[in-house]
C-alpha positions as CSV (number, residue, x, y, z in Angstrom):
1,X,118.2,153.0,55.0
2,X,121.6,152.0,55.8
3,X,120.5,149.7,58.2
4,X,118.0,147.9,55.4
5,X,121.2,148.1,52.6
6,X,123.3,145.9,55.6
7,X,120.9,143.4,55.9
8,X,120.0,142.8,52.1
9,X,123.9,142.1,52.0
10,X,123.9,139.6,54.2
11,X,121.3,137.4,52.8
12,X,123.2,135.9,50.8
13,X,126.5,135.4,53.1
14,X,124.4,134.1,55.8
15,X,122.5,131.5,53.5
16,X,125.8,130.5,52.2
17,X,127.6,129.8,56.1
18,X,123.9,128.0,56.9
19,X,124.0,125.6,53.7
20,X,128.2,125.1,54.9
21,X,127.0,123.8,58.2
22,X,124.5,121.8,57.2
23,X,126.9,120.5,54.9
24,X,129.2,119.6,57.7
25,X,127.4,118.1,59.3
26,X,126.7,115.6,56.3
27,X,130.1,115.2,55.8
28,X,130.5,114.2,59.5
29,X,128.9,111.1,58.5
30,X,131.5,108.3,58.0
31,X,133.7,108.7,55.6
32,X,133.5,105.9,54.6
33,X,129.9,106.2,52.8
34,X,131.3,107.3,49.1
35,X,133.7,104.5,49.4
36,X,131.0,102.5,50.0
37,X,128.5,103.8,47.3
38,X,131.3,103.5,44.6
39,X,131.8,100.0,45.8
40,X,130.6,96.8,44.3
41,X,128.9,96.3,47.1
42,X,129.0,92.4,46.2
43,X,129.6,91.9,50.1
44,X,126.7,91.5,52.8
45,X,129.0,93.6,54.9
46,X,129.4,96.3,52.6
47,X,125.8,96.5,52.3
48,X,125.3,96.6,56.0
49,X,127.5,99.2,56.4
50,X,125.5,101.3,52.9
51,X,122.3,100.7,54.7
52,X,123.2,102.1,58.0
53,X,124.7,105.1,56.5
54,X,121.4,105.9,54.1
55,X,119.6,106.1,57.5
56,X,122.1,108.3,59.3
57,X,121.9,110.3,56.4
58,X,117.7,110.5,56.0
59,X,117.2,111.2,59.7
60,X,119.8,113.8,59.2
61,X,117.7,115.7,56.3
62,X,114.7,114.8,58.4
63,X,115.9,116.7,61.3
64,X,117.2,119.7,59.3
65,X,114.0,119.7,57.3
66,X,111.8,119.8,60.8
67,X,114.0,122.6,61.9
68,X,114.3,124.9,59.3
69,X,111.5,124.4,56.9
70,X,110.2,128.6,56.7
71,X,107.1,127.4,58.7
72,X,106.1,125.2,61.3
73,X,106.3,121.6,60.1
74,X,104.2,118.8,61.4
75,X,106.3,116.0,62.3
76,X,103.6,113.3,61.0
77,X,103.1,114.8,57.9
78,X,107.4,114.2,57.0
79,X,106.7,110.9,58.2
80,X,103.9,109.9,56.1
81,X,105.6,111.2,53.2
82,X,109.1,109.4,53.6
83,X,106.8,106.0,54.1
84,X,104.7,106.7,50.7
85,X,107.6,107.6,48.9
86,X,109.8,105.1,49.8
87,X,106.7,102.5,48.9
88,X,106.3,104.6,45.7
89,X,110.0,104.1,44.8
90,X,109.5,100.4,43.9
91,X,106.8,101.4,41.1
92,X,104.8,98.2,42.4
93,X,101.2,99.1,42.3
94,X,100.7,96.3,45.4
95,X,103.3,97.9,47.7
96,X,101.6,100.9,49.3
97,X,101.9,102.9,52.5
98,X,98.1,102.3,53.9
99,X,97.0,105.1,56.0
100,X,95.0,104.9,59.5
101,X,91.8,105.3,57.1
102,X,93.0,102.8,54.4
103,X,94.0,100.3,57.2
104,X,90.0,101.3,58.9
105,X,89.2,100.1,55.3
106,X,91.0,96.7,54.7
107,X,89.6,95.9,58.3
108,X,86.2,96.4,57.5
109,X,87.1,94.6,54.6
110,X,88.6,91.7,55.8
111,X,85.5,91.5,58.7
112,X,83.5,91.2,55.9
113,X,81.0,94.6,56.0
114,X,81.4,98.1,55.5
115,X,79.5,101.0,54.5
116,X,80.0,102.3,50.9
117,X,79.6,101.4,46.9
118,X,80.6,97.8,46.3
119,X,83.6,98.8,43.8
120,X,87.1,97.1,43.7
121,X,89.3,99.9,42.3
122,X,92.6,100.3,41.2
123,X,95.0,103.7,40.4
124,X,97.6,104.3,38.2
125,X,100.9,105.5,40.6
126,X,101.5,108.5,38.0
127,X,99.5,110.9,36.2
128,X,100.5,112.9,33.8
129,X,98.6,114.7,30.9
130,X,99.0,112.6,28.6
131,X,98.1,109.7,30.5
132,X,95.8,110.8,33.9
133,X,95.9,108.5,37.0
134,X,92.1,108.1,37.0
135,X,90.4,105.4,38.9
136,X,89.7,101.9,37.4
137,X,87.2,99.4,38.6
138,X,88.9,96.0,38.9
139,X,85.3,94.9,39.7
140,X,81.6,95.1,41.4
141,X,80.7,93.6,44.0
142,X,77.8,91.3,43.8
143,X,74.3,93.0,45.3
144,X,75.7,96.4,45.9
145,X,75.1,100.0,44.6
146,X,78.1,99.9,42.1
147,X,76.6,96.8,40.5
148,X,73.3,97.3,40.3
149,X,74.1,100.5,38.7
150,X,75.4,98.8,35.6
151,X,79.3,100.0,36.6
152,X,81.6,97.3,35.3
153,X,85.3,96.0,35.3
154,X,87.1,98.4,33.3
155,X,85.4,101.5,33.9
156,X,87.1,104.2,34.6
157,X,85.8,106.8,37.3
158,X,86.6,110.2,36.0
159,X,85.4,112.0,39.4
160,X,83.8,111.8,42.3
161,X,81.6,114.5,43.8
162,X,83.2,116.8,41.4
163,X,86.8,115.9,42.3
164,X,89.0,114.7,39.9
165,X,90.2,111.0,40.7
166,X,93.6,111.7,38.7
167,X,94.2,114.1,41.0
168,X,93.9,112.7,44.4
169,X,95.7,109.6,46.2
170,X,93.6,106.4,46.4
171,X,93.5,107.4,50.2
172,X,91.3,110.0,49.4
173,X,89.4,107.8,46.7
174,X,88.6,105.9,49.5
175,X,87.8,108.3,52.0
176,X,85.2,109.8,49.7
177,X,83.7,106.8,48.3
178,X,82.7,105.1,51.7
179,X,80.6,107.2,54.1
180,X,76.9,106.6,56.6
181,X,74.8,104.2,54.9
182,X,72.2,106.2,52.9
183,X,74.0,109.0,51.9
184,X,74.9,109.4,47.9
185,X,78.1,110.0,46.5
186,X,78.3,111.2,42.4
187,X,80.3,109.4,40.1
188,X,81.6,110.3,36.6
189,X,81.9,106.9,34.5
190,X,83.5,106.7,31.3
191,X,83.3,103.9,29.1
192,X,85.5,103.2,25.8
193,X,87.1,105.5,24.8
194,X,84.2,108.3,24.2
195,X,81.4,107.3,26.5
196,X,81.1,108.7,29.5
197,X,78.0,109.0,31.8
198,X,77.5,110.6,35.9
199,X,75.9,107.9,37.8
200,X,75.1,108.6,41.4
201,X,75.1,106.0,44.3
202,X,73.6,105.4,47.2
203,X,76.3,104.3,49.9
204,X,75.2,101.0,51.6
205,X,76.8,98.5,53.8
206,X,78.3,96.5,51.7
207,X,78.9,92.9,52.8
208,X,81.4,90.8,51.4
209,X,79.9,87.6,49.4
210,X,82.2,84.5,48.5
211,X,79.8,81.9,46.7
212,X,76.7,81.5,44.9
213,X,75.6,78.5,43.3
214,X,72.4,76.5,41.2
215,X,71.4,74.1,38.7
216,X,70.9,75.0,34.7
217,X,69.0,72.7,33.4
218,X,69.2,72.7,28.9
219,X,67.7,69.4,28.3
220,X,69.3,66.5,30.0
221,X,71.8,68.8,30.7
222,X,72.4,68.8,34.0
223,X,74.8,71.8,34.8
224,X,75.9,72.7,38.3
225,X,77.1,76.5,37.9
226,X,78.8,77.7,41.0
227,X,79.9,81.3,41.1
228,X,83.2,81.8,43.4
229,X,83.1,85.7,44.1
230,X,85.8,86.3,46.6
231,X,88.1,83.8,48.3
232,X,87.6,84.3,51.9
233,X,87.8,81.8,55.1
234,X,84.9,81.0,54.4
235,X,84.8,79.9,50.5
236,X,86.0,76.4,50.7
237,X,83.2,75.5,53.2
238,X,80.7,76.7,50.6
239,X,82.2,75.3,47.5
240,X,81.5,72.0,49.5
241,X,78.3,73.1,49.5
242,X,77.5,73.5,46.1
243,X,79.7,70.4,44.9
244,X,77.2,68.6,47.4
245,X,74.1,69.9,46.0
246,X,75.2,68.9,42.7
247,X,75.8,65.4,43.4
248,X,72.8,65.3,45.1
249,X,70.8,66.7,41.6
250,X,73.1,64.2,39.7
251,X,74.6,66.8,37.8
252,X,76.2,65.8,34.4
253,X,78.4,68.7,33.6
254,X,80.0,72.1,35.7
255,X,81.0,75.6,35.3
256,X,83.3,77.9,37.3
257,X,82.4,81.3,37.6
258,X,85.9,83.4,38.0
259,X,84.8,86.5,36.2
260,X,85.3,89.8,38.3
261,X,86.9,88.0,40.8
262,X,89.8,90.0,42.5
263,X,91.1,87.4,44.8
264,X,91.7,86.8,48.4
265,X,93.7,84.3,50.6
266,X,95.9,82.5,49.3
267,X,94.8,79.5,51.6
268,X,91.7,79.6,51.0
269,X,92.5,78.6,47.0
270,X,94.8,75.9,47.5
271,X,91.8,74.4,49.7
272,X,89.4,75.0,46.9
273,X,91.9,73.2,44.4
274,X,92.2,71.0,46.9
275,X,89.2,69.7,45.8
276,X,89.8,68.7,41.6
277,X,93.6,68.0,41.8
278,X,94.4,64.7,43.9
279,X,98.0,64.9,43.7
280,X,101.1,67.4,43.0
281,X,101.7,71.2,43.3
282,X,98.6,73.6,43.1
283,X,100.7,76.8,43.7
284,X,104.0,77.7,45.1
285,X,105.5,81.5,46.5
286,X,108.9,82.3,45.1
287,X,110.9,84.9,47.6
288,X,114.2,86.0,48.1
289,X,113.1,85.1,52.0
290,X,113.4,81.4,52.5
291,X,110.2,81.9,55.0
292,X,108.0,83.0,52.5
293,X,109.1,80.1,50.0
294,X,106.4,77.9,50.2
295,X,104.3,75.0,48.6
296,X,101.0,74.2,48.5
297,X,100.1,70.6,47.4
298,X,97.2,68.7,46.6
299,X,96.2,65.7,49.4
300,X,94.2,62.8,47.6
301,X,92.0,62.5,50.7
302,X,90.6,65.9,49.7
303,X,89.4,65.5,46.3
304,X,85.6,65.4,45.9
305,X,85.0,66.0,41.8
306,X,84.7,63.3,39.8
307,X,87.3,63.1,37.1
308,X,84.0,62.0,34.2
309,X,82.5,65.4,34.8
310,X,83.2,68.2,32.1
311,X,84.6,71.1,34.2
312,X,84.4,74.8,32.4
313,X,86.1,78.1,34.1
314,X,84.8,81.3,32.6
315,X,87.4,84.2,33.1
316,X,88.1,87.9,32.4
317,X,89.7,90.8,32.8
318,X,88.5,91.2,36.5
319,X,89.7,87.4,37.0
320,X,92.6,88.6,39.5
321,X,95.4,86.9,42.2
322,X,94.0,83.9,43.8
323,X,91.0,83.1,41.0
324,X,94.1,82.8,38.4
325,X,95.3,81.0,41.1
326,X,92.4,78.4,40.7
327,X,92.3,78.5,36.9
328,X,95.9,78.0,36.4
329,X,96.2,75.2,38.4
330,X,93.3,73.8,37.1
331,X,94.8,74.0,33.4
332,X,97.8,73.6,34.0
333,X,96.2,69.5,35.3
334,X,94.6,69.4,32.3
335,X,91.0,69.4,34.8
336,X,89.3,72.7,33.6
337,X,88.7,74.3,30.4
338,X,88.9,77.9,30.3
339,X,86.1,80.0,28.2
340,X,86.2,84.2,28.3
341,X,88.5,86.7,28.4
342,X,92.3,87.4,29.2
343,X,92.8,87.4,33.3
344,X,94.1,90.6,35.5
345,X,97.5,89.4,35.6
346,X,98.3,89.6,39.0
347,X,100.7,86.9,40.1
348,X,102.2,88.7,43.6
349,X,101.5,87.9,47.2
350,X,101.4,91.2,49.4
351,X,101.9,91.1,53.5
352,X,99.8,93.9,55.2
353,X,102.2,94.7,57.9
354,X,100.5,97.0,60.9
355,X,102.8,99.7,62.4
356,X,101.9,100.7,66.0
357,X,100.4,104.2,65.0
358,X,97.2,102.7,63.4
359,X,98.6,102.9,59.9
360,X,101.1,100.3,58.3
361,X,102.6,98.8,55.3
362,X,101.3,96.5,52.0
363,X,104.4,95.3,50.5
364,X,104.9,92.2,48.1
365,X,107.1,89.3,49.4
366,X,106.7,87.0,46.7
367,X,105.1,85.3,43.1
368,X,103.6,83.0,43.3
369,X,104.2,80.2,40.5
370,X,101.3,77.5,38.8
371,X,101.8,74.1,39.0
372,X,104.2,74.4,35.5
373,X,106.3,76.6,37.7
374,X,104.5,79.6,35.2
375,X,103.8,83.1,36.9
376,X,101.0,84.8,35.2
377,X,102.3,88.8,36.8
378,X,101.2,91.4,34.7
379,X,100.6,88.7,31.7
380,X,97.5,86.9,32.5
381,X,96.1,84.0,31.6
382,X,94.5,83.5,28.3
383,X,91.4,81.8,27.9
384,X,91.8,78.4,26.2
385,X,88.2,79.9,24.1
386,X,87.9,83.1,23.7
387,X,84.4,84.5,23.9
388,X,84.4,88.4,24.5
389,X,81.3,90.0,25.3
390,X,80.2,92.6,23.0
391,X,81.8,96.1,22.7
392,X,80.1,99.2,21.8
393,X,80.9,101.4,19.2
394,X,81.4,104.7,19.4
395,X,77.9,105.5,18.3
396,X,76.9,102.9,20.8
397,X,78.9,104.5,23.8
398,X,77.2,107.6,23.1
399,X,74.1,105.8,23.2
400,X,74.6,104.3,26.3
401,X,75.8,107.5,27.9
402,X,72.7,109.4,26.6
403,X,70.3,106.2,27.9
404,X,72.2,106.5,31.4
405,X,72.2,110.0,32.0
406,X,68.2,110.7,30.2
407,X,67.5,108.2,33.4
408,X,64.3,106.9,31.3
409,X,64.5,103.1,32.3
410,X,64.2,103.7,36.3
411,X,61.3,106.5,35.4
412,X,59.7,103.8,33.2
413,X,60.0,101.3,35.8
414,X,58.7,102.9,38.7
415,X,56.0,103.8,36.7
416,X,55.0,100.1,35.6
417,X,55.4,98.1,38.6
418,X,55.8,94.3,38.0
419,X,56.9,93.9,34.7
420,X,57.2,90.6,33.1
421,X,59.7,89.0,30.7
422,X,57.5,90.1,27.9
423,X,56.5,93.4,29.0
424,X,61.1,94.0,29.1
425,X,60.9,92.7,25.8
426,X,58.2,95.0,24.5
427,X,60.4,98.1,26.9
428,X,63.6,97.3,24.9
429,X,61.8,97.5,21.6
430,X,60.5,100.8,21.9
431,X,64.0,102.0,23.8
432,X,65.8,101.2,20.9
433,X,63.8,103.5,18.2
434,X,65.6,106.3,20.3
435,X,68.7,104.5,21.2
436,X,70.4,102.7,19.0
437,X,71.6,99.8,21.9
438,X,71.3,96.1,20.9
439,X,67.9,94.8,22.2
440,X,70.1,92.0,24.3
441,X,71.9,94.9,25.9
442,X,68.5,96.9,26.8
443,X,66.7,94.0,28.2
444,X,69.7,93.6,30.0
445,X,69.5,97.0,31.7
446,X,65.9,97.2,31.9
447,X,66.2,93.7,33.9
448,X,68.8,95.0,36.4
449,X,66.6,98.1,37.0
450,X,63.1,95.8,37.8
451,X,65.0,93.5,40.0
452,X,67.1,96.5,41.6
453,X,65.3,95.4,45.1
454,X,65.7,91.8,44.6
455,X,68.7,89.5,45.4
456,X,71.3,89.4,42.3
457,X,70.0,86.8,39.6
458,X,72.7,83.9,39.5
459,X,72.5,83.9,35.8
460,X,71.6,85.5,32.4
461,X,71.1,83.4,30.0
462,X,69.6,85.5,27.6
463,X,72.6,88.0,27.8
464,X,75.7,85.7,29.0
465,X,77.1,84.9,25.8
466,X,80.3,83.1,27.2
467,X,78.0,81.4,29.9
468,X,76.0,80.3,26.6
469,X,79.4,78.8,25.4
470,X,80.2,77.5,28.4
471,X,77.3,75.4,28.4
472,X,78.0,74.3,25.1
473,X,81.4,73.0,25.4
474,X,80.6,71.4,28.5
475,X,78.3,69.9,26.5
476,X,80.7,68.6,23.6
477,X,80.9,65.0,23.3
478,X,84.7,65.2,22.9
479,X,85.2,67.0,25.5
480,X,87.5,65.2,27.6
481,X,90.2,65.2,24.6
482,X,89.2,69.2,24.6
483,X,90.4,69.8,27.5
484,X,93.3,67.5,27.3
485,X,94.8,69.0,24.0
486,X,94.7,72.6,25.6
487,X,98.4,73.6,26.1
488,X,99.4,74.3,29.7
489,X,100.4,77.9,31.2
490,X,104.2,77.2,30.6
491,X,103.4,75.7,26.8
492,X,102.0,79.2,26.3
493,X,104.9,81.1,27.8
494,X,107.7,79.4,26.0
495,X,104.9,79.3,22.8
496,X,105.1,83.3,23.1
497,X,108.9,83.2,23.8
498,X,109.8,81.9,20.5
499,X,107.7,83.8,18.8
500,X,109.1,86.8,19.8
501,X,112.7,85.3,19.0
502,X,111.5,84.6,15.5
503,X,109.7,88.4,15.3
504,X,113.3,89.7,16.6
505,X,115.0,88.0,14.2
506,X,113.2,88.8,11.3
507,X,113.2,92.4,12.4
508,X,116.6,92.3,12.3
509,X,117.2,90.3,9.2
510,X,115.1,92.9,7.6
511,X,117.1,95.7,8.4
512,X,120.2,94.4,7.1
513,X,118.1,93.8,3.6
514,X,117.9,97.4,3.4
């Protein structure tokens, strides 16, 4: 008993002399390092000297931390969680510590197969209750799982397999999403703001598409529509390709297809621009790095479209990074007129740096700037027409929930073989006496589901409203002055900018009224 009495007595003392030398030996570090803190530090030597003293200090936590943690620490797992948080402590969404697995994943990305669902995502760096970090789909990918289920950009994925997305890092997003080709992974969609649906995919190797391209024909319209999808190595070869085939069907008017387009190499853009600007800037990288400045210009040798031809970029939200690129530049030249939606607004170039332990680094080393010296980050670019695909109601999202998890369309379809256009038309009538879904929409959906073994159509007409418009502007017969009266990316900017002077000011002038 006396013994026991002893030693509860000196807890507390012993804690106290432990924290004292760990203390010391903090304090051992120079003492210099307040001085230096409460500096300026307006000199490059001063912040030499900060830096070197930050990293004295963190391996000094790290090493008291290893040693006296109450159990057994793995050394990796302090490691991995100084990298994320110091990537975290930015609050850039694009500079990320990438795991062995997530670095697996880019490569198989970058190669240009890999087995999973076909979804670009994104995730919010915090979650709270309020606000949960759930998954976002920046996109589909062409011809996979995730698109011919119906998923699209903007989507949120609640869960997957029963997990809570807001509660897990995108590592492990990833890590469950992608798995052996064949298996199924179950996903909880919600769409709007009430609908929300499970959907369940079957995991598939996913190759990575970069163009597809074909004639609309509307009369003597003669439309080439060329769908960009990714920008890859590969993507300026086939743009040539289609430009070709389009000269070859004498075509008389063409249209862009940017929508749900996430990006890629910044290269591989300026190549494609290459082709419609014959002279001056198509995009330039702003860094504090002089290395990283750089400028990409337009060589008249290069350029293959005709100037006489109507060009029309469709955009929207999933229109990301190098595809505002193209559309930006394109404006900004007064070569392209944009129909859609609102762009990603992603205007940062991110370096994926390996480290020699199989995981690495994604960190952004520069904006990149349009040819009016505009950057577009976390603003977008506005479509020059705005044409927004129909949103559902309420009612409707609860509709469209029902209609998805019922699974009747796939039943129906499997049951009736071979279905022709009239035989969908005749489906989405008698669909819509028990859900109330525009007939557009459920011929839509009943389409997807017939051709769900077939290659990816490379159009809609009878859905694609802004492809619809598209077409008609190219169309217009004052057309050229269209496009030339559309203001450029920095006439927009400094259009905005004054406008929220004049807001400010009368804010403030109304205030003083009172």
């Amino acid at each position: 008993m006396k013994t026991e009495k002893t030693s509860v007595f000196l807890r507390p003392v012993l804690t106290a002399i432990f924290t004292l030398c760990f203390a010391f030996c903090i304090l051992s570090l120079p003492s210099a390092f307040a001085q230096t803190v409460k500096s300026a530090q307006n000199t490059d030597n001063e912040k030499e000297v900060l830096s070197r003293q930050y990293i004295e200090l963190l391996n000094s936590v790290y090493t008291f931390v290893l040693e006296n943690y109450v159990d057994e620490v793995d050394p990796k797992i302090l490691y991995e969680g100084a990298l994320k948080g110091m990537m975290d402590a930015f609050g850039d969404p694009y500079t990320v510590y990438l795991g062995s697995a997530q670095m697996r994943d880019l490569n198989d990305t970058t190669t240009g197969d890999f087995g999973g669902v076909g979804l670009s995502i994104t995730k919010p760096l915090e979650t709270s209750a309020e606000k949960p970090a759930f998954v976002e789909v920046v996109s589909p990918i062409e011809d996979t799982p995730g698109w011919r289920a119906g998923i699209q950009a903007g989507d949120l994925i609640l869960s997957i397999d029963g997990t809570s997305t807001a509660e897990i890092t995108m590592e492990e997003v990833l890590k469950i999403l992608r798995g052996p080709k064949g298996t199924s992974v179950n996903l909880l969609i919600r769409r709007g703001k009430t609908g929300e649906f499970p959907i369940t995919l079957v995991r598939a190797l996913i190759e990575v598409p970069t163009v597809k391209y074909g004639m609309i024909n509307r009369g003597k319209q003669r439309t080439g529509y060329l769908r960009i999808i990714e920008f890859t190595p590969k993507t300026p070869d086939r743009v040539q390709e289609a430009l070709d085939s389009f000269k070859k069907a004498d075509f008389t008017s063409l249209i862009i297809d940017l929508r749900n387009n996430p990006g890629g190499l910044i290269s591989s853009v300026a190549d494609v621009a290459d082709k419609f600007i014959d002279t001056g800037v198509i995009v330039s990288t702003k860094s504090r790095l002089m290395f990283e400045n750089s400028v990409y210009r337009a060589k008249p040798r290069a350029t293959v479209m005709p100037k006489d031809i109507p060009a029309v970029i469709l955009i929207n939200k999933g229109s990301a990074s190098a595809s505002e690129i193209l559309a930006g530049a394109l404006k900004d030249y007064h070569l392209a007129y944009l129909v859609g939606e609102r762009t990603y607004g992603k205007g940062s170039v991110q370096q994926v740096v390996p480290l020699p332990n199989q995981d690495g680094i994604k960190l952004t080393m520069a904006r990149y700037y349009t040819p009016t010296d505009s950057n577009i980050d976390k603003i977008g670019i506005p479509p020059d027409k705005e044409i927004a695909l129909p949103v559902l109601t309420e009612a409707e999202e609860k509709a469209y929930a029902a209609l998805i998890t019922d699974d009747v369309i796939s039943k129906y379809v499997s049951a009736h073989p071979n279905m022709n256009e009239a035989d969908i038309a005749a489906y989405a009538q008698t669909l819509r006496s028990t859900y109330n879904l525009e007939l557009r929409l459920l011929r839509r959906l009943i389409k997807m589901q017939v051709n769900r073994t077939k290659p990816a159509e490379l159009y809609d007409l009878d859905f694609d409203v802004q492809l619809q418009a598209a077409l008609d502007i190219a169309a217009d017969a004052n057309f050229a002055a269209l496009v030339k009266s559309a203001k450029t990316l920095k006439e927009l900017q400094e259009s905005a900018s004054e406008e929220q002077k004049i807001s400010a000011a009368d804010a403030k002038s109304g205030k003083k009224g009172r």
